[in-house]
N, C-alpha and C positions, 0 to 999 in steps of 0.2 A: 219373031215376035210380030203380031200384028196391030196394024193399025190403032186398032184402038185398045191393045195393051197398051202400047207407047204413051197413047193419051192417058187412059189411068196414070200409070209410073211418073208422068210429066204431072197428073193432078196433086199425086202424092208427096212426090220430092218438092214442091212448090210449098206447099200445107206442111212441111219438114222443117223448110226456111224459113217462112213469114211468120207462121205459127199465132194464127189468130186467138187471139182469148187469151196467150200466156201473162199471167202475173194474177195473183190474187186478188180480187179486188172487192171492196168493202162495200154491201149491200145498202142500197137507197134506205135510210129511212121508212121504215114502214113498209116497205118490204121483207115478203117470206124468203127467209134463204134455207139451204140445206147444203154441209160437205162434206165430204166421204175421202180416204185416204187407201190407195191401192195400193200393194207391191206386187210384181212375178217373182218370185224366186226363181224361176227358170233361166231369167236373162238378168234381172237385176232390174231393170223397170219400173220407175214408182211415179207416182200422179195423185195431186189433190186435186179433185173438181170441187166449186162452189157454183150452185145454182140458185140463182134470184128469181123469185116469181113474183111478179106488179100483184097489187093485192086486186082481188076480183069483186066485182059490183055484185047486188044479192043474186042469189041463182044461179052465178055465172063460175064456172072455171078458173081458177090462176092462170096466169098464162106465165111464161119461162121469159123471164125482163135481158137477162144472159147468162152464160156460161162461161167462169173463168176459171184458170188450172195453174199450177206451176205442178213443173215435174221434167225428170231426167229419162233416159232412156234413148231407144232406137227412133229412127226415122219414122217407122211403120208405126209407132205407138206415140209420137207428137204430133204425126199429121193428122191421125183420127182424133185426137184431141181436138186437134188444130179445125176441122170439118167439124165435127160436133159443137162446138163454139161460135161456127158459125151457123151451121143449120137451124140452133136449136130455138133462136129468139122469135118470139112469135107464136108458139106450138104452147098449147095448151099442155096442161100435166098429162093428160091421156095422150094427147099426140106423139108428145115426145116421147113417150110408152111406149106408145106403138112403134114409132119409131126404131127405138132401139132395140124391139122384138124386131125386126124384119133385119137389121141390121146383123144380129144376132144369127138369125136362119140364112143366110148369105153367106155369115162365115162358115156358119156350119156344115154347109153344102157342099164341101171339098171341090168345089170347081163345075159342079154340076148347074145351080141356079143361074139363072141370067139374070141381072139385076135390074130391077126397076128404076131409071135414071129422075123421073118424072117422082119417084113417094122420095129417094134417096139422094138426088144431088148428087154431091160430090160423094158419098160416101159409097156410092157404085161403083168409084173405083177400086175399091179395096175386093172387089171379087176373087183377085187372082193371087189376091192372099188367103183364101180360104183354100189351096192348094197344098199351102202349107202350115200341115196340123201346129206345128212349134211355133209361128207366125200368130197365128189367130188367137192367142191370149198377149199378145201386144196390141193388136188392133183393139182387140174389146176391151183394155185395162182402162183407158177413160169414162166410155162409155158405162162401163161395170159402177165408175165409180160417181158418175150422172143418175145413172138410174138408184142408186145408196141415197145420195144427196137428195133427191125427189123425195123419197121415202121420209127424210129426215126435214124436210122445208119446212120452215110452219106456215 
């Protein structure tokens, strides 16, 4: 394993533990929310994201206020929960789109892609789980269910 495997594995088992964003939490007032409800049948894996977007001034974009989930499952599908929750505050609705398109095409990459640490954060680490095809519908089962949620915010 090198180096900076180890580091990924240390970001992810960390994000496993602390699990930033878990517990559902009741949107501000006047605030847009939107949640989505995922399961894997593959593994058993389920996740509810709730995404809050602060309402936006005229012209302006919503922007993502936070991302909170509760949900069961593996290591590898809490901690990208766990990253996504944190990543996502701040980012506009397109952003966070974007976002979890690239996130997306990383996994997809069976090991091929080098990940962009500077658009992706911590979510780079989850590269070397794109190695493993049965893996990568844990990693994206939040995410999956952030980008549902966006769609459904008002």
């Amino acid at each position: 394993m090198s180096a900076l495997d180890g580091l990924y594995q240390e970001v992810i088992l960390d994000h496993a533990k602390r699990r930033s964003g878990e517990g559902l939490a009741d949107p501000v007032p006047g605030h847009g929310a939107g949640e989505s409800h995922q399961y894997n049948p593959t593994c058993g894996d389920e996740i509810t994201v709730r995404v809050e977007l602060a309402p936006a001034g005229p012209g302006a974009e919503p922007v993502v206020e936070r991302v909170t989930w509760a949900g069961q499952g593996c290591s590898i599908s809490m901690a990208a929960a766990s990253v996504l929750a944190e990543t996502a505050p701040g980012l506009t609705r397109r952003e966070l789109l974007e976002l979890i398109e690239q996130f997306r095409a990383l996994l997809r990459s069976r090991g091929t892609a080098e990940p962009d640490e500077e658009v992706l954060g911590d979510a780079a680490a989850f590269a070397g789980v794109s190695r493993f095809v049965a893996r990568v519908k844990c990693a994206m089962l939040g995410w999956v269910a952030a980008e549902e949620a966006l769609a459904r915010a008002a």
